[in-house]
N, C-alpha and C positions, 0 to 999 in steps of 0.2 A: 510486544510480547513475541516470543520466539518458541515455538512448540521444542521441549528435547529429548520426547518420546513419544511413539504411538505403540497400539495393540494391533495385533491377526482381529480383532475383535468385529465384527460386524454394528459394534455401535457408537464407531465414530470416537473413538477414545485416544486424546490427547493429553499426553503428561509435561507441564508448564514449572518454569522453577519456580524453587521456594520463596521466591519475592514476589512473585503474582500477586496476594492477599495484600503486600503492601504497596506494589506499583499502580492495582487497577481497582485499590478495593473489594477486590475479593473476599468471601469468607469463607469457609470451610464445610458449608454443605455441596451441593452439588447447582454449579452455575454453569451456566451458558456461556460460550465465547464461539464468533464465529473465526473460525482461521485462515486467511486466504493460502493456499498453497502454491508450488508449481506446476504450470502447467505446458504440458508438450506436445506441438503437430503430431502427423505421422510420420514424419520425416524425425525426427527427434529433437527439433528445432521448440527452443525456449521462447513461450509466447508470454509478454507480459503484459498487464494490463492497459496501455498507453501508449498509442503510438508515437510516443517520443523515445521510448527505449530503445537504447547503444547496446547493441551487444555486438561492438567491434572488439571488444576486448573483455578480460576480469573485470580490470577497473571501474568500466562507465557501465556496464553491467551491474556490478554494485551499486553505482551510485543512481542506477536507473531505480534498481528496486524500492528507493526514498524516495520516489514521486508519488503525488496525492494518488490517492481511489477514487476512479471518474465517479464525477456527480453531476454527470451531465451535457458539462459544458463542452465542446469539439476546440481543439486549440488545432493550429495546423503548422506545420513547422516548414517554412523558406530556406531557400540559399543563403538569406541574409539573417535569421535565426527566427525564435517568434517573438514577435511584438504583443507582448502584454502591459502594455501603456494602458487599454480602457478599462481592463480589469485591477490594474490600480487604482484610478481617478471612483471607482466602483466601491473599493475597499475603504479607501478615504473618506470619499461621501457618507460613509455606512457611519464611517466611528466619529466625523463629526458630529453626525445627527446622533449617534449615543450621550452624546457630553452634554 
């Protein structure tokens, strides 16, 4: 979901397209959604939520902004990139034991 309007309004007021009701379920009284927004130093430097965010460019900037919402976990990123081998073998293990 992509907000594509706000209010002057003091009560947090986000206007969402007309496909909301059918992308998220929505219905037409009045629902909650929380929004993550932008957020910027005092420098005016774009802080995003992950320390894996590239903002050497547009591009990886954008494609920073598609990484998950910490839940948590600390990933730590090397010279040699990050090694998420155990948190697959993790994911695995999960949805075998589903089946």
């Amino acid at each position: 979901m992509r907000a594509v309007g706000f209010t002057l309004s003091s009560k947090n007021i986000a206007y969402v397209s007309h496909w909301q009701t059918w992308l998220q379920g929505s219905d037409y009284d009045i629902d909650k959604a929380y929004i993550m927004g932008y957020t910027f130093d005092d420098n005016g430097r774009y802080i995003g939520w992950s320390n894996l965010f590239d903002l050497s460019n547009i591009d990886t900037l954008k494609a920073s902004e598609y990484l998950p919402i910490p839940n948590g976990v600390t990933y730590t990123r090397t010279s040699d990139g990050l090694d998420i081998t155990e948190d697959i073998r993790n994911i695995v293990t999960k949805l075998n034991k589903a089946d």
